[in-house]
OpenMM code with the backbone's topology and positions (N, CA, C; nanometers):
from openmm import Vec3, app, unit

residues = "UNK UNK UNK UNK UNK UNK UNK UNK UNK UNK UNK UNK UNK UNK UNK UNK UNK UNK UNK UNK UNK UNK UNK UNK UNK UNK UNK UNK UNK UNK UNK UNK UNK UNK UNK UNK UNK UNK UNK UNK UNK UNK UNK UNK UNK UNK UNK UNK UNK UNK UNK UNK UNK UNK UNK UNK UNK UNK UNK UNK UNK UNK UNK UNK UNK UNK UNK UNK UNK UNK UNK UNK UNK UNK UNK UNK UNK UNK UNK UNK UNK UNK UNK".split()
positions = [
    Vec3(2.6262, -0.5515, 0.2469),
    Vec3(2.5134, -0.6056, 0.3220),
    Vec3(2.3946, -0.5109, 0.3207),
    Vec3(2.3934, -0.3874, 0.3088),
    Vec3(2.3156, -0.2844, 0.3389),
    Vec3(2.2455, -0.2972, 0.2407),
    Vec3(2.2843, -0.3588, 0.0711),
    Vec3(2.1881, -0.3599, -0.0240),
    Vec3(2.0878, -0.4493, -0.0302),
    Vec3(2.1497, -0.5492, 0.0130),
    Vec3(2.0255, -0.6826, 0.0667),
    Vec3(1.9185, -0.6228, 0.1487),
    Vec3(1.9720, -0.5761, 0.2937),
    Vec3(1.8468, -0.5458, 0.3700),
    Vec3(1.7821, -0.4599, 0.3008),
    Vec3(1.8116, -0.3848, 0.2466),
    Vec3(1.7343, -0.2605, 0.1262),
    Vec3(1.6554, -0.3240, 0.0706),
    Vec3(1.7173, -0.4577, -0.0417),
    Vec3(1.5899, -0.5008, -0.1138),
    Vec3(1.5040, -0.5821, 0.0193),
    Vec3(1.5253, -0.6263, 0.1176),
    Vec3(1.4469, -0.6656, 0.1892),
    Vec3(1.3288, -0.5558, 0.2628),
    Vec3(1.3769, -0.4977, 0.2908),
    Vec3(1.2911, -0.3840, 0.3023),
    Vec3(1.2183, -0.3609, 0.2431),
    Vec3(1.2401, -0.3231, 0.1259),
    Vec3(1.1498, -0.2764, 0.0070),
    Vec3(1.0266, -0.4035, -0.0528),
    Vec3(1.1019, -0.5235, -0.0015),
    Vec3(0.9986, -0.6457, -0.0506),
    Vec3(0.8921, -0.6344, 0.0696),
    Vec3(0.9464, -0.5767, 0.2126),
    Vec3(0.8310, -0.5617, 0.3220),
    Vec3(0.7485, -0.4748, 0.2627),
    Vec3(0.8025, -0.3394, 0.2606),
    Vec3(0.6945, -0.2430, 0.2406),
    Vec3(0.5849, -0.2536, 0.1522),
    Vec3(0.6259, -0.3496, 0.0652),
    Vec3(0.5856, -0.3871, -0.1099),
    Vec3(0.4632, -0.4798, -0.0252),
    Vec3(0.4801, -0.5472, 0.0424),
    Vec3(0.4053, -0.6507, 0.0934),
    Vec3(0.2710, -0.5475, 0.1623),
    Vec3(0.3276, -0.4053, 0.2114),
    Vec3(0.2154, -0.4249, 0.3283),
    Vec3(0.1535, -0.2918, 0.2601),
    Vec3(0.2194, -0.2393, 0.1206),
    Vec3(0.1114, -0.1867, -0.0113),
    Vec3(0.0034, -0.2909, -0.0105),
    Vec3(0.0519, -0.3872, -0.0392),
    Vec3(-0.0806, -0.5133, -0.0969),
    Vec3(-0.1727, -0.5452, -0.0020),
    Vec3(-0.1374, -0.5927, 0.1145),
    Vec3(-0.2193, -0.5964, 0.1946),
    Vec3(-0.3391, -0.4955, 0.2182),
    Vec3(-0.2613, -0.3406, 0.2742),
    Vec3(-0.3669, -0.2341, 0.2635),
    Vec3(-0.4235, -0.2151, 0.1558),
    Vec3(-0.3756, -0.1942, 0.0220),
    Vec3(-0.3782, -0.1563, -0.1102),
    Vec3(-0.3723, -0.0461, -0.1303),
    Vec3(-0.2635, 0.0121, -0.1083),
    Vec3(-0.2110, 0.1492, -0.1037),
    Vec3(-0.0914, 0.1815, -0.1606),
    Vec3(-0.0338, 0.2799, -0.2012),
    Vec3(0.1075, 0.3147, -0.2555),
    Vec3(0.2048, 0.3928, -0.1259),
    Vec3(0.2547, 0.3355, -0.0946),
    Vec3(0.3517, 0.4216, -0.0108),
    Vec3(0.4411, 0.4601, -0.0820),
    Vec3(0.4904, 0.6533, -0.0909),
    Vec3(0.5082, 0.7512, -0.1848),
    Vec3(0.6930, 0.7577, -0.1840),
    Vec3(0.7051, 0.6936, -0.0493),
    Vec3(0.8571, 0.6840, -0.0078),
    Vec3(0.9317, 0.5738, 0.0286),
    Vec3(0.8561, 0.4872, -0.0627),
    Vec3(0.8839, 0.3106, 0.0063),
    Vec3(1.0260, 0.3536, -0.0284),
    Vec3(1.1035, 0.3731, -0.1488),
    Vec3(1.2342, 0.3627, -0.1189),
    Vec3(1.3459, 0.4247, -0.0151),
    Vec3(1.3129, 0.5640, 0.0082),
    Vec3(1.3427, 0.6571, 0.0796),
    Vec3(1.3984, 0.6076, 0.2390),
    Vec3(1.2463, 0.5249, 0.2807),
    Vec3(1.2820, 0.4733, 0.3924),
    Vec3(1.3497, 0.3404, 0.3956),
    Vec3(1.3388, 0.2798, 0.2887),
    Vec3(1.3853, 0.1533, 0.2856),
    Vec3(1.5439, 0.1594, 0.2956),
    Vec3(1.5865, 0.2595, 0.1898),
    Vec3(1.7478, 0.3179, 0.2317),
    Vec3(1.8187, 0.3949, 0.3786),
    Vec3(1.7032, 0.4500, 0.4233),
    Vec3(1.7343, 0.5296, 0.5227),
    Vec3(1.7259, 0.4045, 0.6452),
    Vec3(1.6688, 0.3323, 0.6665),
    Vec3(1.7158, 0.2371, 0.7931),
    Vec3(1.8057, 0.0936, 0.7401),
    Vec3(1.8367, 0.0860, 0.5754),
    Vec3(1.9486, 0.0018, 0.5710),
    Vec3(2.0778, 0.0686, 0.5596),
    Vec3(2.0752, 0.2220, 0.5920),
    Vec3(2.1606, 0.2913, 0.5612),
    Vec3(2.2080, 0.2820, 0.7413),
    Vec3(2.1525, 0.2808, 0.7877),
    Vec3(2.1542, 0.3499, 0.9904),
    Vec3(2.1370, 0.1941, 1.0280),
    Vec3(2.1519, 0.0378, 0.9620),
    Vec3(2.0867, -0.0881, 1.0456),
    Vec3(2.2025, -0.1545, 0.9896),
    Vec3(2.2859, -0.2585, 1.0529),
    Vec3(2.3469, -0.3670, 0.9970),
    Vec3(2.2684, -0.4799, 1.0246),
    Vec3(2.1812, -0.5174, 1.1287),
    Vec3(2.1425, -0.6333, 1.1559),
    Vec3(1.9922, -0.6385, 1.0696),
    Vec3(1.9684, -0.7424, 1.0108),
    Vec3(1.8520, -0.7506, 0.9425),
    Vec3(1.7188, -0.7526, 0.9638),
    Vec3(1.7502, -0.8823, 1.1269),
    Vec3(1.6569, -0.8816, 1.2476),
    Vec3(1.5815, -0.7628, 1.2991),
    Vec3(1.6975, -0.5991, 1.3326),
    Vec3(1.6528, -0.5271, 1.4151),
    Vec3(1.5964, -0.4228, 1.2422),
    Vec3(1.6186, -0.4656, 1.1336),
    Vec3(1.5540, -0.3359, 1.0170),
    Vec3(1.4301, -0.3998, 0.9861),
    Vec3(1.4126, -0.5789, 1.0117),
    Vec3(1.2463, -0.6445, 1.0278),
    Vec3(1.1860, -0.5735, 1.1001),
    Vec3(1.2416, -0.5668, 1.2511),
    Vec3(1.1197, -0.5166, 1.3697),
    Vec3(1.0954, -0.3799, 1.3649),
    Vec3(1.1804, -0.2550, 1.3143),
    Vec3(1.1306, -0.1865, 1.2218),
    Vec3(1.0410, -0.1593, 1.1211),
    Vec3(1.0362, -0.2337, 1.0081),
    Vec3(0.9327, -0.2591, 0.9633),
    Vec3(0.8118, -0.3224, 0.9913),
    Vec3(0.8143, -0.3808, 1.0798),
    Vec3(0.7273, -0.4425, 1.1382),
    Vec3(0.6645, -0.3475, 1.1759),
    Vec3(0.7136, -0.2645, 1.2693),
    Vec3(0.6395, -0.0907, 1.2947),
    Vec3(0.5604, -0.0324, 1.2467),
    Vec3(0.6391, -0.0268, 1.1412),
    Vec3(0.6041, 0.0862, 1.0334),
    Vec3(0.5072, -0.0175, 0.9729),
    Vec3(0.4455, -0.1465, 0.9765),
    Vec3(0.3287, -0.1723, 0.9540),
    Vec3(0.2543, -0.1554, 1.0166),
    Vec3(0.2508, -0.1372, 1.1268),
    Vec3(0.1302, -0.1444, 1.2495),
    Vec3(0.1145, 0.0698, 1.2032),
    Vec3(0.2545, 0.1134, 1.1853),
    Vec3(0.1977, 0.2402, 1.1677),
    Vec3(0.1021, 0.3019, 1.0661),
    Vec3(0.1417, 0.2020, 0.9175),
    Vec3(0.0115, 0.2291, 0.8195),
    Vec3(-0.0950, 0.2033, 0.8623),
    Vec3(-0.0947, 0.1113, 0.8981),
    Vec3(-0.2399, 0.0343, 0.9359),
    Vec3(-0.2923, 0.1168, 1.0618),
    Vec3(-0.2401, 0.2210, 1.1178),
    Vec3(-0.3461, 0.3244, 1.2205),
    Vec3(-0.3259, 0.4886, 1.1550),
    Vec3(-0.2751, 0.4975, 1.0087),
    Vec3(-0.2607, 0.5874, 0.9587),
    Vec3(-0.2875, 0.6158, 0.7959),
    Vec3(-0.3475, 0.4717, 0.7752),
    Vec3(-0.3721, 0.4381, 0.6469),
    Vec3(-0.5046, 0.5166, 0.5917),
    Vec3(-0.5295, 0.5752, 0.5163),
    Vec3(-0.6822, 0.6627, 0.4531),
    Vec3(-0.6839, 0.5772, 0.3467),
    Vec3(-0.6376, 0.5258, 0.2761),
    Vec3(-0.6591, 0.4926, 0.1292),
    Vec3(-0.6057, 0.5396, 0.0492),
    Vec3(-0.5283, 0.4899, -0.1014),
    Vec3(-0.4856, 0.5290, -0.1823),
    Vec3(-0.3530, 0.5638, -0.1520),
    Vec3(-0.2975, 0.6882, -0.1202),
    Vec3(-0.1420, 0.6777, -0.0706),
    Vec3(-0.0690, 0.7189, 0.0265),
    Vec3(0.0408, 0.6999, 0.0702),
    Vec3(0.0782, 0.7508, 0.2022),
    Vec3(0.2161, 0.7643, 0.2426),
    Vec3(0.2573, 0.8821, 0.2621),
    Vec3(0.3870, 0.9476, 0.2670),
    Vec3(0.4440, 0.8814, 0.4582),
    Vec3(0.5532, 0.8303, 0.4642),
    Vec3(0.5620, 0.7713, 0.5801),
    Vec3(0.6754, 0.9004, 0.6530),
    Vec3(0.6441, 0.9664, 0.7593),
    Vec3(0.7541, 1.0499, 0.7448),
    Vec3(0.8916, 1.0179, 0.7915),
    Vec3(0.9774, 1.0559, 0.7796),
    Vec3(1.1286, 1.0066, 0.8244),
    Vec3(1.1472, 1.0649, 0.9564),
    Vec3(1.0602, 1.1421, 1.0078),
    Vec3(1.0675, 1.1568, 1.1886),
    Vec3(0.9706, 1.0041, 1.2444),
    Vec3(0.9025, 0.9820, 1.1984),
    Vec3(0.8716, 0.8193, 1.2539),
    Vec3(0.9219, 0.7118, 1.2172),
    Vec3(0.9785, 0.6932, 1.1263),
    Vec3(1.0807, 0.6265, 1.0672),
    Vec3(1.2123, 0.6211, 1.2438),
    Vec3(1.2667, 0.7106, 1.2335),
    Vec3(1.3104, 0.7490, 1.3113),
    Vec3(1.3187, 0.6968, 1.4822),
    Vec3(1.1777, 0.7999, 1.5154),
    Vec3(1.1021, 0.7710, 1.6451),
    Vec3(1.0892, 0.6696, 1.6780),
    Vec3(1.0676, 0.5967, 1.5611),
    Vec3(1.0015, 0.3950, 1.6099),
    Vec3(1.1497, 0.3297, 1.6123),
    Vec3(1.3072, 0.4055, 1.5650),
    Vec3(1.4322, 0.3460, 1.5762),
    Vec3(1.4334, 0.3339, 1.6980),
    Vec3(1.4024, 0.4637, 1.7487),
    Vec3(1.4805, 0.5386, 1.9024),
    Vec3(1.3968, 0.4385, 2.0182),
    Vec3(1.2721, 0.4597, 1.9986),
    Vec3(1.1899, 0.3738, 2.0905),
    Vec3(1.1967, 0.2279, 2.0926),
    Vec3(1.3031, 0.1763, 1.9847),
    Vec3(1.3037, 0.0076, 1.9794),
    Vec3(1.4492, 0.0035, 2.0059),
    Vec3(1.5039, 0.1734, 2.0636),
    Vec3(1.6997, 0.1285, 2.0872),
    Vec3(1.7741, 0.0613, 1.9682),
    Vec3(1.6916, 0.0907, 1.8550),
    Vec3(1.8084, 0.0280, 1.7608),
    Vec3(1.8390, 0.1181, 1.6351),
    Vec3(1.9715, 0.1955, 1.6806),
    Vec3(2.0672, 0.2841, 1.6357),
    Vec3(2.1668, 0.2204, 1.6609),
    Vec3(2.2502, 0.1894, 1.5264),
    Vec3(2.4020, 0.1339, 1.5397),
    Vec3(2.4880, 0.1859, 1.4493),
    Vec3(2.4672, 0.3007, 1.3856),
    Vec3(2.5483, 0.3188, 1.2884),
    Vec3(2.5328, 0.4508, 1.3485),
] * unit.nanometer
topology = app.Topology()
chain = topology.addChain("A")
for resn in residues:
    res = topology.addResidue(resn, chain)
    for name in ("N", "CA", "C"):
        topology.addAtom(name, app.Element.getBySymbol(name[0]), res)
């Protein structure tokens, strides 16, 4: 299951490159790291969901390293750690 939400993940992040028009430097990185720590698909969306609102108040242009302490931080603050 974890590889699905992965490629799902990765089709979010992919999505919200285009939107901004930016390269995020670790789309995979994180995309593994919360289908690695998420079984439910629902709670690795609202995650990403995050982590869009977080480019989009951290976005400069061109590219952007997302770090894995907010990755993280935005788990802890949405209580969803299950693994």
């Amino acid at each position: 299951m974890s590889s699905i939400i992965e490629e799902r993940l990765i089709s979010h992040l992919t999505t919200i490159e285009t939107v901004y028009n930016i390269t995020i430097n670790n789309k995979e990185e994180v995309a593994k790291w919360i289908a690695d720590s998420i079984s439910d698909e629902k709670n690795a969306l609202t995650i990403a969901t995050s982590l869009n609102t977080w480019v989009m108040m951290n976005n400069t242009g061109g590219s952007i390293t997302i770090p894995m302490g907010t990755v993280k931080e935005l788990q802890d603050k949405l209580k969803i750690i299950e693994r």
